[in-house]
C-alpha positions as a Python dict, from the first residue, in 0.01 Angstrom:
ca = {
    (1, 'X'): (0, 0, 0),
    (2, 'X'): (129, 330, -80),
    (3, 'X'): (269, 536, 223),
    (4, 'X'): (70, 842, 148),
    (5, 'X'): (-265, 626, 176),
    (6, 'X'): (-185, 569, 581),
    (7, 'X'): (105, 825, 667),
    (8, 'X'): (112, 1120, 516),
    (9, 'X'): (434, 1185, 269),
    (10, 'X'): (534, 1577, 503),
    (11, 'X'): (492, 1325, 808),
    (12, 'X'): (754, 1088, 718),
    (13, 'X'): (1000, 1383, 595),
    (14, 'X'): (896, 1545, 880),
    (15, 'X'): (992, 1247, 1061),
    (16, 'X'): (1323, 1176, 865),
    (17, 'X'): (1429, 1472, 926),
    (18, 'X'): (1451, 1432, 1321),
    (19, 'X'): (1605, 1095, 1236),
    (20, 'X'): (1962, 1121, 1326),
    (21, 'X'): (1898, 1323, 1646),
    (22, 'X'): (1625, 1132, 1793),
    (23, 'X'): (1907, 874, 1729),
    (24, 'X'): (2201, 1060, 1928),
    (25, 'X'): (2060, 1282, 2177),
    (26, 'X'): (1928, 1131, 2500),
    (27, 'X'): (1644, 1352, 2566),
    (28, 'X'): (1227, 1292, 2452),
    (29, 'X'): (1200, 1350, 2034),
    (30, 'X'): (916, 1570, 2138),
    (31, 'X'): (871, 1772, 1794),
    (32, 'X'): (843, 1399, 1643),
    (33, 'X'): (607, 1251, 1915),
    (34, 'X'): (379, 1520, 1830),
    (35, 'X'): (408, 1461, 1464),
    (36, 'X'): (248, 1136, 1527),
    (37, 'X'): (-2, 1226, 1764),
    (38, 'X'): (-73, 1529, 1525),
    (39, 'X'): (-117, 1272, 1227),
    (40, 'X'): (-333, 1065, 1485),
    (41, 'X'): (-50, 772, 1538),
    (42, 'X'): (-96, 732, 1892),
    (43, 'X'): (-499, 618, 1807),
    (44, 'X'): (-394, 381, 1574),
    (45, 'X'): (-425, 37, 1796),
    (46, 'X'): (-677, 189, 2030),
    (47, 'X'): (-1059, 102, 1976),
    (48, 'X'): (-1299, 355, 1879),
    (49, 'X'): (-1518, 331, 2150),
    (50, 'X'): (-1212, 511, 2325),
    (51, 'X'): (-1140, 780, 2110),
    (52, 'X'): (-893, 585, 1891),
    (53, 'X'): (-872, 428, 1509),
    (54, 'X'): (-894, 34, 1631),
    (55, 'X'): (-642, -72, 1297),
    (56, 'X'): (-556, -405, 1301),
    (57, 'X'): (-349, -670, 1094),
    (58, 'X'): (-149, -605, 780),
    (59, 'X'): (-301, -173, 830),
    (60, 'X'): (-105, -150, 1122),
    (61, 'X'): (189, -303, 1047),
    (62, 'X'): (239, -146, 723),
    (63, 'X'): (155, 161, 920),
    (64, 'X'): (453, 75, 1165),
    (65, 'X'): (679, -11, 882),
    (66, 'X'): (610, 352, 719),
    (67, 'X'): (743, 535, 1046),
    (68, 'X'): (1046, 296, 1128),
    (69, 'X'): (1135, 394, 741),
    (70, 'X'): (1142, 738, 828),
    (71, 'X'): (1251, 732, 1247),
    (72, 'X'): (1330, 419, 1372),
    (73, 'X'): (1332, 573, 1711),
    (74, 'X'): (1041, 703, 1722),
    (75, 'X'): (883, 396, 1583),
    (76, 'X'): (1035, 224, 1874),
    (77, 'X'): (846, 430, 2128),
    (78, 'X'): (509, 414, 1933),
    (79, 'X'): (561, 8, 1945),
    (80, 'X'): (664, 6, 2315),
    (81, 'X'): (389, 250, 2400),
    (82, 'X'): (113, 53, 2214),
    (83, 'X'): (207, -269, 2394),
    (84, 'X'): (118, -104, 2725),
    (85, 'X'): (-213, 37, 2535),
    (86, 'X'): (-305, -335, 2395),
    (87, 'X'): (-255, -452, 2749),
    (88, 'X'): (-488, -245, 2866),
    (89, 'X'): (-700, -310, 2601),
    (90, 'X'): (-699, -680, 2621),
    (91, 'X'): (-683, -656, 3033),
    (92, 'X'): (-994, -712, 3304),
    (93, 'X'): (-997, -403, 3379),
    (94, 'X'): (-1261, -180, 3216),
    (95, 'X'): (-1263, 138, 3470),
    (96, 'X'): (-877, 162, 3370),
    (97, 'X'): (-944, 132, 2978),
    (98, 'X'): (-1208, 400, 3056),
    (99, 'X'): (-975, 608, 3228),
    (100, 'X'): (-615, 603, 3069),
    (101, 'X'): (-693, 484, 2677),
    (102, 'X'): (-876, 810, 2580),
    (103, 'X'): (-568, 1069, 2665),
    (104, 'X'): (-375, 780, 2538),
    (105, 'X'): (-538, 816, 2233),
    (106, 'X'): (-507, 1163, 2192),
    (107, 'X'): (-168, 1194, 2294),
    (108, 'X'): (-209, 1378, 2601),
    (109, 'X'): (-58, 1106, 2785),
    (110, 'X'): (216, 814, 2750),
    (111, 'X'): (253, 505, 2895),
    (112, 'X'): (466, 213, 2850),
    (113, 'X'): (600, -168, 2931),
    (114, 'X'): (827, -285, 3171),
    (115, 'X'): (800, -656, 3123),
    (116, 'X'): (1138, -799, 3027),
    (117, 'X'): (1112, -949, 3351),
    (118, 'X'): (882, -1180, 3267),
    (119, 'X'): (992, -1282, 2922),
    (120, 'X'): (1361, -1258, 2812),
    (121, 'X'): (1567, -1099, 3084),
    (122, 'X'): (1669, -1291, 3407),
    (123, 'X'): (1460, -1597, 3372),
    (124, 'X'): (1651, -1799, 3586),
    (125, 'X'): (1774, -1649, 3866),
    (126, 'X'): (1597, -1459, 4161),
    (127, 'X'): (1297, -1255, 4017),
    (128, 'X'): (1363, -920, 3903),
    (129, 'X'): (1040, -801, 4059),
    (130, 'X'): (844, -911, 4276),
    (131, 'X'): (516, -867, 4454),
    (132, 'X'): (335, -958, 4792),
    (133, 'X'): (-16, -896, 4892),
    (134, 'X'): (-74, -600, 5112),
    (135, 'X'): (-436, -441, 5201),
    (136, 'X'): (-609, -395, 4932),
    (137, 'X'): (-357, -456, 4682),
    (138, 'X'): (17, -532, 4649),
    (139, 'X'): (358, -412, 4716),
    (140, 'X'): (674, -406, 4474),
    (141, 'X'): (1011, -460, 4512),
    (142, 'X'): (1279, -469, 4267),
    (143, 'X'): (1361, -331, 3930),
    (144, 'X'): (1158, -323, 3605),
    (145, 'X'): (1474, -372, 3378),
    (146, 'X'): (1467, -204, 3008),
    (147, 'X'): (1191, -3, 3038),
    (148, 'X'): (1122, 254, 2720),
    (149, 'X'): (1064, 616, 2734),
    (150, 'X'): (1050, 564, 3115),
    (151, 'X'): (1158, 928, 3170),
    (152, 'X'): (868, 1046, 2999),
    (153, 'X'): (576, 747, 3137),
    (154, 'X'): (289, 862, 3327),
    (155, 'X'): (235, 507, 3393),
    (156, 'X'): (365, 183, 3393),
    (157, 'X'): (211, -177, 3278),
    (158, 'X'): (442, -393, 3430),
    (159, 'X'): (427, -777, 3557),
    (160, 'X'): (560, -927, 3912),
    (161, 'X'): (630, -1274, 4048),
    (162, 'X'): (453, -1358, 4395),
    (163, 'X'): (614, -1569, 4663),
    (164, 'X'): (442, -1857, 4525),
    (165, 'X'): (572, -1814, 4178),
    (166, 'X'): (233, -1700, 4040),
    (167, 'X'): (201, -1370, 3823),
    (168, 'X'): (15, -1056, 3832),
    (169, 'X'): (4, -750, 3553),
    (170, 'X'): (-43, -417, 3670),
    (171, 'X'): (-21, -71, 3602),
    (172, 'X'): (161, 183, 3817),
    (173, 'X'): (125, 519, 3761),
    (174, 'X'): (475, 726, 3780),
    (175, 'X'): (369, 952, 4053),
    (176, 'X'): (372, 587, 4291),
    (177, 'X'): (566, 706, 4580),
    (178, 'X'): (885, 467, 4607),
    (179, 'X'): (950, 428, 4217),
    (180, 'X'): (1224, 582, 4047),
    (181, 'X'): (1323, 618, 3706),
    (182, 'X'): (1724, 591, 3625),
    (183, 'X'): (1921, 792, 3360),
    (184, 'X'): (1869, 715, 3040),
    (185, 'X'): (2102, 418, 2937),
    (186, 'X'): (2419, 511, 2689),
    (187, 'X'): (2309, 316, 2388),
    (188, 'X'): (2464, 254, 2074),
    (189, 'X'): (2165, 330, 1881),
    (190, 'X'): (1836, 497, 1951),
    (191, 'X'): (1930, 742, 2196),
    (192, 'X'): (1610, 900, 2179),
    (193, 'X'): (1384, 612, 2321),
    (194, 'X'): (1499, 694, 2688),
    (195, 'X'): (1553, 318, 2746),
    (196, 'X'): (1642, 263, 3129),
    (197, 'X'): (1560, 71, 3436),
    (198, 'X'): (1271, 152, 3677),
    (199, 'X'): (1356, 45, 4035),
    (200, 'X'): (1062, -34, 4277),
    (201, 'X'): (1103, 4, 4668),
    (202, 'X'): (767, -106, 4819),
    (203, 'X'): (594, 75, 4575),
    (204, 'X'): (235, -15, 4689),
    (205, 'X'): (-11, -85, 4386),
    (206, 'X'): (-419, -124, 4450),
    (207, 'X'): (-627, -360, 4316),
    (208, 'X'): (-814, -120, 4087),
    (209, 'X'): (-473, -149, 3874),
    (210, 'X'): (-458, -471, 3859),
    (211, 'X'): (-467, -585, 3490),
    (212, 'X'): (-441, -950, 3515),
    (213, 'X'): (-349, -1201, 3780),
    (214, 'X'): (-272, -1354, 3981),
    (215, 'X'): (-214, -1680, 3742),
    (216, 'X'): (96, -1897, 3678),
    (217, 'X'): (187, -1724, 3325),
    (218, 'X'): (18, -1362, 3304),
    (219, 'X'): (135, -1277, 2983),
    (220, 'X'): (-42, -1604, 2853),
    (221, 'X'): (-374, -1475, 3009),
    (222, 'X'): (-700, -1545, 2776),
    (223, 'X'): (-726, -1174, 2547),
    (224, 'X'): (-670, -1103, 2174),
    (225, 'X'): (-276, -1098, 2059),
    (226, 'X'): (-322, -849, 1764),
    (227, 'X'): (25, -733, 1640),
    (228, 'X'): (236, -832, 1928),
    (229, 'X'): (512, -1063, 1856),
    (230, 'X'): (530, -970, 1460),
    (231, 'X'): (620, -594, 1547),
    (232, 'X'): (1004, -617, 1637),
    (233, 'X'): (1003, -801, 1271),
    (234, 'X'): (763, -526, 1115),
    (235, 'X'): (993, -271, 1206),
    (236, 'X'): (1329, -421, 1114),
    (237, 'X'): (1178, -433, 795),
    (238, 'X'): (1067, -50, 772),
    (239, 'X'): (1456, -7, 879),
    (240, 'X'): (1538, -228, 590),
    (241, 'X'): (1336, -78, 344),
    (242, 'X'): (1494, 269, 408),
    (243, 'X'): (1806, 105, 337),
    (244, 'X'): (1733, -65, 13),
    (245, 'X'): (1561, 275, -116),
    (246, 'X'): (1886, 455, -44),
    (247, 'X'): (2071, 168, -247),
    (248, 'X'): (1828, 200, -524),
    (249, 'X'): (1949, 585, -537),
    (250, 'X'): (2288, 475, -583),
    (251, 'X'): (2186, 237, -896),
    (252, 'X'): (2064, 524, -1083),
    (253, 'X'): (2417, 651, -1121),
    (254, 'X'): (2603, 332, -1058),
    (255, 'X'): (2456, 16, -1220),
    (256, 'X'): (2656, -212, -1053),
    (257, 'X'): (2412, -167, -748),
    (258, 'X'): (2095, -236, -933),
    (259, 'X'): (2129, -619, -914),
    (260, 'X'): (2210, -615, -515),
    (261, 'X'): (1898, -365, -486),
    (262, 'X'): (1711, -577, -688),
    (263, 'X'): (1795, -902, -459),
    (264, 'X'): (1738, -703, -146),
    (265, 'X'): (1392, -580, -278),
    (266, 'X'): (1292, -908, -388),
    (267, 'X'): (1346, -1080, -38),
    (268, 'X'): (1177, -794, 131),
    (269, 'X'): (901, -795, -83),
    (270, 'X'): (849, -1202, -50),
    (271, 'X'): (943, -1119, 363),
    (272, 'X'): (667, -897, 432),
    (273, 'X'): (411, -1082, 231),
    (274, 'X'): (486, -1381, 503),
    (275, 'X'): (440, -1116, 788),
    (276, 'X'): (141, -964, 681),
    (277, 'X'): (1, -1337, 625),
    (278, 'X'): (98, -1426, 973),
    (279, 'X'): (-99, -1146, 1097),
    (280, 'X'): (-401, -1307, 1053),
    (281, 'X'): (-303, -1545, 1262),
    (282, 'X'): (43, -1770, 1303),
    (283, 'X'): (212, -1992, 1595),
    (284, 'X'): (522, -1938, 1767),
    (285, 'X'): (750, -2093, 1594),
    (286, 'X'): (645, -1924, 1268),
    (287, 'X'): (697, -1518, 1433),
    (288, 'X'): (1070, -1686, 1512),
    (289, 'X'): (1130, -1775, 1206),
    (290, 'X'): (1013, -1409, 1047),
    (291, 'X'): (1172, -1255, 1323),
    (292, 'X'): (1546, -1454, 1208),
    (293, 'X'): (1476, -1357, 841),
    (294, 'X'): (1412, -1012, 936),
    (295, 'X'): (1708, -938, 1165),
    (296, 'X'): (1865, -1097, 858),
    (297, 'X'): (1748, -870, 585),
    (298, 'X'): (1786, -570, 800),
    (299, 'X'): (2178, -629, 845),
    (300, 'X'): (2223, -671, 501),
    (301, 'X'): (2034, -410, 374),
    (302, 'X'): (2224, -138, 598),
    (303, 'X'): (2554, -317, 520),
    (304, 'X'): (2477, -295, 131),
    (305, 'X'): (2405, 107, 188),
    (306, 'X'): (2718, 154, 354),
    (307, 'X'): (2888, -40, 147),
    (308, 'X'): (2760, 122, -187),
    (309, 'X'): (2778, 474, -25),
    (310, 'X'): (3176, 448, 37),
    (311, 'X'): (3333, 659, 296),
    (312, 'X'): (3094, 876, 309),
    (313, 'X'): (2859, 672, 431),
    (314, 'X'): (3104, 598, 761),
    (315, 'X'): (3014, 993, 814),
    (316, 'X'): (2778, 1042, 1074),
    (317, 'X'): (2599, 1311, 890),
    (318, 'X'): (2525, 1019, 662),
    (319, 'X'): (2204, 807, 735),
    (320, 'X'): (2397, 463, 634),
    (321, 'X'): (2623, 493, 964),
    (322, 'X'): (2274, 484, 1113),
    (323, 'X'): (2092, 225, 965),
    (324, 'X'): (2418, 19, 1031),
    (325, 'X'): (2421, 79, 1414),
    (326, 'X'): (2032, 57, 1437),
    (327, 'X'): (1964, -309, 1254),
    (328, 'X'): (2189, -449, 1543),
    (329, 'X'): (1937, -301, 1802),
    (330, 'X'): (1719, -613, 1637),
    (331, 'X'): (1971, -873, 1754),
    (332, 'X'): (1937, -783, 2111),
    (333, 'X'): (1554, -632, 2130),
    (334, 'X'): (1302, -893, 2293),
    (335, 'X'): (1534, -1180, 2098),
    (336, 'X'): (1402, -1488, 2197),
    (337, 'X'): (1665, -1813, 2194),
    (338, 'X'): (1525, -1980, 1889),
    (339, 'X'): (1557, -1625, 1682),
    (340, 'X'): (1862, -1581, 1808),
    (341, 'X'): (2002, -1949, 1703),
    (342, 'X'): (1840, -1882, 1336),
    (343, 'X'): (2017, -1579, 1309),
    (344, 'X'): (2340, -1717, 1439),
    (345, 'X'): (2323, -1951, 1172),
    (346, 'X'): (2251, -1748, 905),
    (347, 'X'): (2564, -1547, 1020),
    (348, 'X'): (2843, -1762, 1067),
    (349, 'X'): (2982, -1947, 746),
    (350, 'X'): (2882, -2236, 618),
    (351, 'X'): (3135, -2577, 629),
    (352, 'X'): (3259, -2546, 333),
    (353, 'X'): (3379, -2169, 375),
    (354, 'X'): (3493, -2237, 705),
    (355, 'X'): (3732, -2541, 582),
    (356, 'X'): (3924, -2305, 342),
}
C-alpha cells in the first residue's frame, strides 16, 4: 500500500528529518512525538469506543513499517507504548481502559512496558520483581529492567512474580511514591527512546490497577494478541526498506548496485508478504522464524548502503552509519533463543567456507 494512503508523505519527511537526532541525543523527540499524535499515530491500535482508530493486521503493520522507514526511534516508542495500550485493552480491567486509553489516544498522555522481567531478561535467577499482597492490593520490590521512554511514562504496565511463583500484571502510575526512574542508558543506537531501568522500593499498587493475575503465566492470560510478537520483525523491515531505497538511489548513477537492490527488494518484498500473512493469525514458531529472516534482511540491507555509499557513508551526517548501528538493536531487542540461534546460523559461514 502506498505510504501516502496511511502516513502522510510531510509526516515521514517530517519524521526523517529528526532521524539522526532522535538517534544521538538522549532527551524525549518531542517535535516527532507530536508529529504522530498530530497525524493521529498514537490512536492507531486503540478502539474507537475510546477515542482511537482500532487498525488491526497487515493496516497497522504497514503503518509501523512507514514510520520505522522514516525514524526508527520514534517507531520504537510508538511500538513500546502501544504494547502497554493493547494490554490495557486486552486486560480485566474496564474502569482503567475507561480512564487512561482516551488521553492515550489523543496523545495527552504516555505510557509504557516494563515486562522484560517476565519474558527474556533474568529468567533464571531470583525474580527481578516481585510482589506480595498488602491491604487492598500489592507491594513491589525490585527493578523493572529495560523499560522505554520511562523518563517520559505517566504510567507503567508492568508484571511481578509472587512468593508462590504466580504472576500478576499491573499498572503503576509514575507519581507511585517509592519508584524511580534511572538515567537514560548510553546506547549505541536509539538514543532518543529513553531506554532505562525503573527500580521499585515497596511501591504499593491497589487492586483497581490490577490488569491481570494472579495466574501462573500472566502474559499467557485469555485476550486477543493483535500485532504483538510480529512488530520487532515489522519494524526491522521499515529499517530495511529505508536502506534498500537509499541503495536504489545509488543504482541510478552506478549500475553495478541495481542487481544487489534488486535481490534485497525481492526478499523484502516475499518477507513482508509472510508477515502480513501471519498477521491473521500464526504460531510461535512461525513469528521466530520471520523474526530470524528479518534481523537478517535488515543487516544486510544497511551493510549494502554503507557499502555502496563508500566513505561517506562511515560519516555520521550520513544516514547509512545509522541504519548500520540501528539493525543491530534487532539482535538484542526482545530476541528470543530460537531467533537468536536462526540468526546465528545465518551469520556464521557455512562448512565449506569455514574449511578453506
Amino acid at each position: 500500500m502506498p505510504a501516502d494512503e496511511l502516513v502522510p508523505r510531510d509526516v515521514l519527511d517530517a519524521l526523517a528529518t529528526n532521524a539522526d537526532g532522535a538517534d544521538t541525543q538522549r532527551q524525549w523527540p518531542a517535535a516527532s512525538w507530536q508529529v504522530l499524535a498530530t497525524a493521529s499515530a498514537t490512536r492507531w491500535c486503540i478502539p474507537r469506543r475510546f477515542d482511537g482508530l482500532e487498525w488491526g493486521g497487515p493496516a497497522l503493520l504497514e503503518g509501523y513499517a512507514h514510520l520505522a522507514s522514516a525514524c526508527l526511534t520514534t517507531c520504537f516508542l510508538l511500538s513500546q507504548r502501544d504494547a502497554a495500550c493493547r494490554r490495557l485493552r486486552d486486560g480485566n480491567n474496564e474502569e482503567l481502559r475507561e480512564e487512561l486509553l482516551p488521553a492515550l489516544a489523543r496523545g495527552e498522555s504516555f505510557a509504557t512496558v516494563g515486562l522484560a522481567q517476565l519474558t527474556t531478561s533474568r529468567q533464571h535467577t531470583r525474580p527481578a520483581l516481585t510482589a506480595r499482597a498488602h491491604r487492598d492490593g500489592f507491594l513491589l520490590d525490585g527493578v523493572m529492567p529495560w523499560v522505554t521512554g520511562a523518563a517520559q511514562a505517566d504510567h507503567f504496565v508492568t508484571g511481578a512474580v509472587l512468593d508462590d511463583g504466580r504472576q500478576v500484571l499491573l499498572v503503576v502510575p509514575r507519581e507511585a511514591e517509592g519508584l524511580s526512574v534511572r538515567e537514560p542508558l548510553d546506547l549505541m543506537a536509539l538514543q532518543g527512546s529513553l531506554t532505562t531501568s525503573v527500580d521499585c522500593t515497596q511501591v504499593f499498587v491497589d487492586r483497581r490497577h490490577v490488569l491481570a493475575g494472579p495466574a501462573e503465566k500472566v502474559m499467557a492470560s485469555p485476550g486477543r494478541s493483535g500485532t504483538g510478537g510480529l512488530e520487532t520483525s515489522c519494524l526491522a523491515i521499515g529499517l530495511a526498506r529505508a536502506a534498500i531505497h537509499h541503495l536504489r538511489g545509488e543504482a541510478t548513477s552506478r549500475r553495478e548496485w541495481q542487481a544487489p537492490a534488486d535481490r534485497l527488494d525481492h526478499a523484502a518484498d516475499r518477507l513482508w508478504q509472510a508477515l502480513l500473512d501471519a498477521s491473521t493469525g500464526c504460531t510461535a514458531d512461525e513469528a521466530t522464524r520471520l523474526r530470524a529472516q528479518a534481523n537478517t534482511l535488515v543487516l544486510r540491507a544497511a551493510q549494502a548502503a554503507l557499502t555502496a555509499s563508500k566513505g561517506t557513508g562511515f560519516l555520521c551526517s550520513h544516514p547509512a552509519q545509522r541504519w548500520v548501528r540501528q539493525a543491530h538493536f534487532f539482535l538484542v531487542w526482545s530476541c528470543p533463543r530460537p531467533a537468536v540461534d536462526a540468526t546465528l546460523e545465518a551469520l556464521l559461514p557455512r562448512e565449506a567456507e569455514s574449511s578453506v
